[in-house]
N, C-alpha and C positions, 0 to 999 in steps of 0.2 A: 504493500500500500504506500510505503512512506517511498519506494524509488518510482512507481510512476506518478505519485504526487510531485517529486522534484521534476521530471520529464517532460512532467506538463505544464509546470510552471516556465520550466526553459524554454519551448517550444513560443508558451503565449509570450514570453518578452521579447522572442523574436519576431511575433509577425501572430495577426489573428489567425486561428485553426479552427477548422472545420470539426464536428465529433468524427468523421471518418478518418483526418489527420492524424489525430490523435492516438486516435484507437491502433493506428498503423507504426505509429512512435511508440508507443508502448507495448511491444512484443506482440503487435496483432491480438489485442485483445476485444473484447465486442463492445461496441458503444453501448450497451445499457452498462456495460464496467466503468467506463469513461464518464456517465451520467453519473453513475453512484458515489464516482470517486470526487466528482467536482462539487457533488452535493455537502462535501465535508467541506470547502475552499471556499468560505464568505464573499470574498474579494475576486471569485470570477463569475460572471454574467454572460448570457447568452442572449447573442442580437439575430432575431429575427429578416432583419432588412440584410444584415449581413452574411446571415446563417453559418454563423462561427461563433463561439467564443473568444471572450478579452478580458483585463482586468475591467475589473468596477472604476477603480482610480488609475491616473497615469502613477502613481507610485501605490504598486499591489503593497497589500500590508504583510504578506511573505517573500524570502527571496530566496532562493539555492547558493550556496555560497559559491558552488562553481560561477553561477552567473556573476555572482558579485564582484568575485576575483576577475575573471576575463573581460571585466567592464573597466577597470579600474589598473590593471598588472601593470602597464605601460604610461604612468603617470603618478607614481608615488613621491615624486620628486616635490608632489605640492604637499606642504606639511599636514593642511584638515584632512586629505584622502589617507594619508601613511597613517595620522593617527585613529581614523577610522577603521583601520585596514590592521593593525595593530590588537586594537580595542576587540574588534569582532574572533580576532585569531587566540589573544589571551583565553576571553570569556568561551569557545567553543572547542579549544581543545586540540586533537589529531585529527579525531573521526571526523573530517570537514565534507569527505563525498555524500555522508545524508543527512547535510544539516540542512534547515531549513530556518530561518532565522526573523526576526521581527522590523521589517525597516524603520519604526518610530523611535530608535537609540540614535539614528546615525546622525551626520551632521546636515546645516540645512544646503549647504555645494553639493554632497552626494545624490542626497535630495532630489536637486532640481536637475542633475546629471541623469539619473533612475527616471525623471517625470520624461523628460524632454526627449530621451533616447526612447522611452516609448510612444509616444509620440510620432515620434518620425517611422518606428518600427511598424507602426499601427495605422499609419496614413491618417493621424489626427491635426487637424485643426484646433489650436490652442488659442486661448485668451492670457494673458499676462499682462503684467503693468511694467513698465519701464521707467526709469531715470537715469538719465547722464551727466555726470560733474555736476550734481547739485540741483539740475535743473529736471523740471517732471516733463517726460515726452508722453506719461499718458497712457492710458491701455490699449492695445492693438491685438487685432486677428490676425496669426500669423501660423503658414504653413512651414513647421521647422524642416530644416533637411541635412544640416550637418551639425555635428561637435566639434572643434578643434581646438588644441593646445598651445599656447606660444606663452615660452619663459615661465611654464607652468600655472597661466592663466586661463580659464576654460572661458573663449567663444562662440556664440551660437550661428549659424549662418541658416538663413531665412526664407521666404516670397513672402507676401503682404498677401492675404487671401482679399478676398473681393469683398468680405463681411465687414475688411476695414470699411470702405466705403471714404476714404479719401483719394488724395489724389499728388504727386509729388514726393511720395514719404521718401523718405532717406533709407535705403538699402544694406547702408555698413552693417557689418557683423553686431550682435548686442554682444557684453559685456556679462557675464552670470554675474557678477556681484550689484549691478544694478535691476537682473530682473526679478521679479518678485508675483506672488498670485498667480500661477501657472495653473488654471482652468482648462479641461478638457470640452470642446464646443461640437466637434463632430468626428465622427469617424465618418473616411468615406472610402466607397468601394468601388478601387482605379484596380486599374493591371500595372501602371506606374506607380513606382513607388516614388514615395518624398525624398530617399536618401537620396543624398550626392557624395563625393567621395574626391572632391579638390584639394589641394592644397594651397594654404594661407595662412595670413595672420588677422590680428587685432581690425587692419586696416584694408581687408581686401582679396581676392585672389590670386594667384600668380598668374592663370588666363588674362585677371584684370591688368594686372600690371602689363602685361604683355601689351596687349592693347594701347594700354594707356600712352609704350613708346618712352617713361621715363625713366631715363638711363642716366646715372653721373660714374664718371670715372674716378676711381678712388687710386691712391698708391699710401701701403702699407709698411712701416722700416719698424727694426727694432721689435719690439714685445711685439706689439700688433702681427707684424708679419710672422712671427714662428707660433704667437696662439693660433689663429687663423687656419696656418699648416698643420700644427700638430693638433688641433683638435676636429681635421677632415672639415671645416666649415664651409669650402669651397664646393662641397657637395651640395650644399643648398640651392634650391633654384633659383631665389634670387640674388646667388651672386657666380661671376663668370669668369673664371681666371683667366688672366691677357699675358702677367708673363712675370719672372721673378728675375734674381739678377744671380750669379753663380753659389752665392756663398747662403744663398735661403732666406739675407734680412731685408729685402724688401720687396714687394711685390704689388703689382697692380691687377688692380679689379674691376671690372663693370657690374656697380649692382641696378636692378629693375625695382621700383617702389611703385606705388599709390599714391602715398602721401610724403611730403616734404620731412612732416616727423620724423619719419621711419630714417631717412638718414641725417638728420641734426642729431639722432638720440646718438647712431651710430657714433660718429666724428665725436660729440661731445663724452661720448664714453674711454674712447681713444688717446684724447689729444695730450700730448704733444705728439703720436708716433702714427697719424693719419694725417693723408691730405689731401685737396681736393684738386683733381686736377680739371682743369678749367677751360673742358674742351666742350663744355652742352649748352646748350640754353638754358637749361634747368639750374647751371651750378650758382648765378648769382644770387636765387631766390634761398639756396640754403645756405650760401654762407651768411645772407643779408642775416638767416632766422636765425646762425647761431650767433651774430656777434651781437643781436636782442636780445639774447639770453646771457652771453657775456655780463656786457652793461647792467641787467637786470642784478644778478650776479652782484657786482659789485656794486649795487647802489644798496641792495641788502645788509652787504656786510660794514657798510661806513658808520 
């Protein structure tokens, strides 16, 4: 009972199942076992329009820990998930393949990572409220479709369904530390799914930036150029190695961005052992932003 309870729990967070799915993931057993078995599981409900089962909530009030772990294995770098991750492995022990565990201890990151990934799993349309820097953007309809990490930050990447009923919205990635209220609005029944599976950051996708065409040539000496080497960072797509000099300390780069940010943070994370070299249209508008942040800088500390 208690392994195809876990089996069935797995299957629903990856995607709504039919009772003959089920029934088929579970050692081909007959869906009146599947009924009986779901009849013990509060937290899952059967939709008619969709004629499958789901959870009740975008975060089931059980989880498999296998699920838990394979959600989460590839980002314990962010301190709330590792001490989540921690916390759940003290408290249950070795026997982790039949646990089945309570989501209301965990933290509210995990939280909204568990809601949102179902979500997108489920082909739901969510309600949430968002804020940016302070400022309220408001609640919006939105069809999730990815999760992404950068500098062990979790962002959500999006569409605006049509329930917003606005017009112009702003597209950038949200931020999970500003969403909040993640309400389930609809399930609906596509052969498409919601996921997408790009690569990005905070500020965009790397198709985006592609697009976008902005490019600044950087050259690397010193610290910059052997961390850079030695920790394979030129693997990243957005940035393009052009060419180093015999001895490995310095090296130039083409990186691709979105936004102007994205390389002021760079350079001013660097400096003195980066520079910009000043062959784009794009390069005067960041050094203009870091030498406003220079200034800023020092009218601070007088």
């Amino acid at each position: 009972m208690q392994k195809r309870k876990i089996i069935i729990y797995n299957e629903l967070f990856n995607k709504i199942c039919s009772k003959d799915e089920l029934a088929k993931k579970c050692e081909n057993v007959s869906v009146k076992t599947i009924e009986n078995t779901i009849k013990e599981c509060e937290d899952i409900v059967y939709s008619k329009k969709l004629g499958a089962y789901h959870f009740k909530n975008l975060l089931p009030a059980q989880m498999s820990y296998q699920n838990y772990f394979n959600l989460f294995k590839d980002n314990l770098s962010n301190p709330i998930l590792k001490k989540d991750m921690i916390k759940s492995i003290t408290e249950f022990g070795g026997d982790l393949d039949s646990i089945m565990f309570d989501t209301t201890h965990l933290s509210e990151l995990s939280k909204k990572i568990i809601k949102l990934n179902t979500a997108i799993n489920h082909n739901c349309i969510v309600k949430l409220f968002y804020k940016r820097d302070d400022s309220l953007i408001g609640d919006r309809y939105i069809r999730p479709k990815q999760i992404i990490t950068f500098d062990s930050i979790y962002y959500l990447y999006f569409e605006y369904d049509k329930k917003n009923k606005e017009q112009g919205l702003q597209t950038r990635p949200f931020a999970f530390n500003g969403i909040e209220n993640i309400e389930e609005v609809e399930y609906l029944k596509e052969s498409k799914d919601f996921r997408t599976y790009k690569i990005g950051n905070s500020f965009g996708t790397v198709d985006e930036a592609k697009k976008s065409k902005k490019r600044v040539t950087l050259k690397l000496h010193s610290y910059s150029a052997y961390f850079f080497t030695r920790e394979g960072l030129f693997e990243s797509p957005y940035y393009n190695f052009i060419r180093s000099n015999s001895r490995g300390n310095e090296v130039e780069m083409e990186m691709i961005y979105n936004d102007d940010i994205e390389v002021i943070k760079l350079v001013q994370q660097w400096l003195p052992y980066i520079y910009i070299v000043n062959d784009s249209k794009n390069s005067q508008s960041i050094i203009d932003g870091i030498k406003k942040n220079y200034n800023k800088f020092l009218e601070g500390c007088e």
